[in-house]
N, C-alpha and C positions, 0 to 999 in steps of 0.2 A: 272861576274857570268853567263851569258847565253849562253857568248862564250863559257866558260868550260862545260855549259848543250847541247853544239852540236846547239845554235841557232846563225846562221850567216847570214847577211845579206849585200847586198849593195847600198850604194844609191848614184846617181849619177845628180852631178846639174850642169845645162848650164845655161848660159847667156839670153837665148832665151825659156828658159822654161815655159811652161806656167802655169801659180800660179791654174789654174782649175782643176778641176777633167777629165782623159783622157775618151774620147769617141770612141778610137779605137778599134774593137774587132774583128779585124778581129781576123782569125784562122790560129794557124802556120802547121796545115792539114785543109787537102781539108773535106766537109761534109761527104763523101763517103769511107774518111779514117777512120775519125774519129767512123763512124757506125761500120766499120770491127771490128778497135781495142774495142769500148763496148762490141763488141758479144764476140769474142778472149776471154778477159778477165771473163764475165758471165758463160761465156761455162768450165772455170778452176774452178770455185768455189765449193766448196772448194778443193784450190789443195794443196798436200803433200807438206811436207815441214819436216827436219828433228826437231826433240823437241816438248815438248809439259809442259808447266807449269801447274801449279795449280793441282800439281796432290796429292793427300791426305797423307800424313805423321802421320802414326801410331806410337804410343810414345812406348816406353819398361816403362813396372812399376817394380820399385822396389820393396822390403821386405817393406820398409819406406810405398809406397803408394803413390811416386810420380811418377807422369807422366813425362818421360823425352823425350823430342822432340833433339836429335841431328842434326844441320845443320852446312855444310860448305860453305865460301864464295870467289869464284873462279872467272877467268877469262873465259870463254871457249870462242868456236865458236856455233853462233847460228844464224840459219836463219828465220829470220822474214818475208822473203816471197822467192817464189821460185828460187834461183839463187844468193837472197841479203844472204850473209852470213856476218857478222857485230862480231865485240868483246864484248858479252854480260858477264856482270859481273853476276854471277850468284849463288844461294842459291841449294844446293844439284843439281847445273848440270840443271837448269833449270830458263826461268823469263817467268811470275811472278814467285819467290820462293814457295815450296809447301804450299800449305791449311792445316793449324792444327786446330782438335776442341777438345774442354776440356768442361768441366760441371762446373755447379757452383760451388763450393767448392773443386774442384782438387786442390792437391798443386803439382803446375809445374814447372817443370828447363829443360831452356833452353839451351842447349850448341851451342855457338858458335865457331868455328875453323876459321880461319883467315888464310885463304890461296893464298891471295891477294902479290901485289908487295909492300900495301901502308897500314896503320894501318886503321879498322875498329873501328865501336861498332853499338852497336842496341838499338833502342828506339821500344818500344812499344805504338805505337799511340792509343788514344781512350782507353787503358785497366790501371786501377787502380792497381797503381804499388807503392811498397817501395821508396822511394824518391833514394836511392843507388842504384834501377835496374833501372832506369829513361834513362839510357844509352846514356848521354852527357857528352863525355867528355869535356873538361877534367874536368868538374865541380862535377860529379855525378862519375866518374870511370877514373882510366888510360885508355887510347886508348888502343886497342886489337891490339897490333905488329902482323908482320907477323908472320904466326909461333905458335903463340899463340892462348890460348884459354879463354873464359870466361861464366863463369856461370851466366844465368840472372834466378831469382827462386822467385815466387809469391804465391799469392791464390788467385785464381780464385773467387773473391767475389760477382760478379754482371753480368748481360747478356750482351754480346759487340760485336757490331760488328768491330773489333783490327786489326789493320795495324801491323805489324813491320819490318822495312825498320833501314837503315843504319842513324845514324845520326853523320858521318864523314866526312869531304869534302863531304856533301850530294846532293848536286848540282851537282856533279860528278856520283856519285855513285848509286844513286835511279834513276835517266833515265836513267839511264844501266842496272839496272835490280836489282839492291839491295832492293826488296819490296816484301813482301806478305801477306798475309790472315790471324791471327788468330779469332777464332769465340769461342766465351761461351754461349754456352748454345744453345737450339733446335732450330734455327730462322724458320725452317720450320713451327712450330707450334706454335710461338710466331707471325711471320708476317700474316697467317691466323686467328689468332685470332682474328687480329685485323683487317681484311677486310674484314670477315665474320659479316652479313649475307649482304656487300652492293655489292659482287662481286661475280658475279653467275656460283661459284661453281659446279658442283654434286655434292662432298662428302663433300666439305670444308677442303681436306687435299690437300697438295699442292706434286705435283708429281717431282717435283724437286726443286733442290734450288744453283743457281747460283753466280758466283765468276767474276763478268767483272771488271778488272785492267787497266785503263782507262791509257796512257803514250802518251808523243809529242818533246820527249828532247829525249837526248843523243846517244849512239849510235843503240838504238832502235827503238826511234824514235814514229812517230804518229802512234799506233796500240793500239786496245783490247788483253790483252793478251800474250800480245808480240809477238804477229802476227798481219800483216799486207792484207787488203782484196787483194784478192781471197784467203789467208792462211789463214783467221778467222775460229773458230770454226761455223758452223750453228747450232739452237737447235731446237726442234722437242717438239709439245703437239696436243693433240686430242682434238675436244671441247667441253667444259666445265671442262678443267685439267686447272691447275693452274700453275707457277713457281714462286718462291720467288728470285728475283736479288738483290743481293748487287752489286752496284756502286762502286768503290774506284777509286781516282782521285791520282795518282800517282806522277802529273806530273808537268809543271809549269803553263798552263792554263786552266779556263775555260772549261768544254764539255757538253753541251747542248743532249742528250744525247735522241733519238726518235726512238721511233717505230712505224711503221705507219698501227699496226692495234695489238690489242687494246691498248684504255687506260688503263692505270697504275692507281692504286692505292697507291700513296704513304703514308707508314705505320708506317716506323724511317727513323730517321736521326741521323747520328754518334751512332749507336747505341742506340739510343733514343727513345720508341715507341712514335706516335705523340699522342694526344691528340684528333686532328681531322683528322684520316686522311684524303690525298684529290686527285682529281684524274685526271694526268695530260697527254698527250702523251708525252711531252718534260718536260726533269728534267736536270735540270743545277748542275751539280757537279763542285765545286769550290777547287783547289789544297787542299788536306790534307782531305776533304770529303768524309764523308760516305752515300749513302743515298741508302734505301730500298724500293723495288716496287710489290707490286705484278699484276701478269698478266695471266689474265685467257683467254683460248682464244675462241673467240665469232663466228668468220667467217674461215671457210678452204681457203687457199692460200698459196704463199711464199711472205710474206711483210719483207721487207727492214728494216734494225734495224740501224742507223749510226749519229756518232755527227753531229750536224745540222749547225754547220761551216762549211760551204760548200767547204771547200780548204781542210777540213780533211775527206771529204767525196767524194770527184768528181775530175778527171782531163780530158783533152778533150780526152784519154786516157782510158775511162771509170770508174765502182770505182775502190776508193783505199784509203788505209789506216785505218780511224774509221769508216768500215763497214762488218754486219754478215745481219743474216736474222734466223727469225721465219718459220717453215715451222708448219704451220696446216692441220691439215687431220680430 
């Protein structure tokens, strides 16, 4: 299963090896190299890169009153940093696949088109579904042949923060890019609510509200977004503005997940508001998780936003990979 998620490795044992932990570090560049290529790298951020996911998906309403989200599910080419162009399997031309929001009491259908070489289906992670849109096959639906299409159609009954990603040779296919965002209900005004009054605000309205797609497999690979740093998005607030982040762990590990000015307030989890919430700089999203932050920002500068596994963060190369950055003013 990991080899199919793009994770390889290899290990190699002598006779004369020693059973410790190695103390070598040297550098395979000299100091002087290594300083050029950080600055190199710093000096591109944020650089172009063709694609961009998470981009908002407006439904067509019928007579009926439903909302219908149309998505197809393709191979393309997509570059996840400048030059890496890689086989991203992808939702309307795009990974993450696009952001859909719906209200509580929508009634939604999904269509899905299966434009793949291999049978799909969809699961809606986190959202309260009919046990027949559950989208496993083969238990819950036929598998979505190539070619084919399938309607997945609910109601919206409750606030979520909703993944829906492929649940078909999934190992395969969601760290390649078969993953995205559905949301119910305001979270802009659901997550201020609930970090209002302990997060100092001006208005108590939150000035944006974020989508970070956390991935480390496939032919993706370790990136926010399905970019990889210097290709990350940067995001921008003045202070005492707010953002509301959803988290989503894509992937098959772990991301630790830090900004290094300010603390977070975390408000839900998996769509869940908390009860207390509590206020961290590093939040660990665990594969299939959802977890919600708010961050209002306190001091002007540009601070470093990057999972705190330092090999998904740092190479002697400068950064790369699960790294963006806050810029305040």
């Amino acid at each position: 299963g990991h080899q199919d998620s793009g994770m390889k490795a290899t290990l190699k044992v002598s006779a004369d090896a020693s059973g410790g932990p190695t103390t070598d570090t040297t550098p395979m560049m000299t100091n002087a190299q290594m300083d050029a290529a950080m600055d190199a790298v710093a000096k591109r951020f944020p650089a172009k890169t063709k694609g961009l996911g998470n981009q908002e998906l407006l439904p067509t309403i019928g007579a009926d009153g439903v909302k219908q989200f149309n998505i197809t599910a393709k191979v393309i080419d997509w570059e996840v940093e400048p030059g890496k162009v890689v086989k991203g399997w992808a939702y309307n031309g795009q990974v993450p696949g696009p952001v859909m929001h719906v209200n509580v009491g929508d009634k939604v259908r999904l269509r899905l088109k299966n434009e793949l070489a291999e049978s799909t289906s969809l699961h809606l992670h986190g959202i309260r579904v009919p046990n027949a849109m559950d989208g496993v096959d083969p238990y819950t639906q036929d598998p979505i042949l190539p070619g084919k299409s399938f309607d997945y159609e609910f109601t919206a009954i409750e606030p979520s923060i909703g993944m829906y990603h492929s649940h078909h040779n999934a190992q395969v296919q969601i760290p390649n890019g078969l993953a995205g965002a559905l949301i119910i209900g305001d979270w802009k005004a659901l997550a201020m609510k609930a970090a209002m009054p302990r997060v100092k605000d001006t208005d108590g309205k939150a000035e944006q509200e974020v989508v970070m797609v956390l991935n480390d497999a496939g032919t993706i690979g370790l990136s926010l977004n399905g970019k990889s740093f210097p290709a990350t998005q940067p995001y921008t607030l003045k202070i005492g503005e707010s953002m509301v982040v959803h988290y989503y762990n894509e992937g098959l590990m772990s991301h630790p997940m830090h900004l290094h000015q300010p603390s977070g307030l975390v408000v839900a989890r998996d769509g869940k508001i908390l009860e207390n919430p509590f206020f961290a700089d590093t939040v660990s999203i665990a594969p299939g998780e959802r977890w919600t932050v708010v961050y209002t920002a306190l001091d002007a500068g540009v601070w470093a936003w990057h999972c705190h596994i330092l090999t998904h963060a740092e190479t002697p190369e400068g950064m790369k990979f699960m790294v963006t950055a806050l810029i305040v003013s």
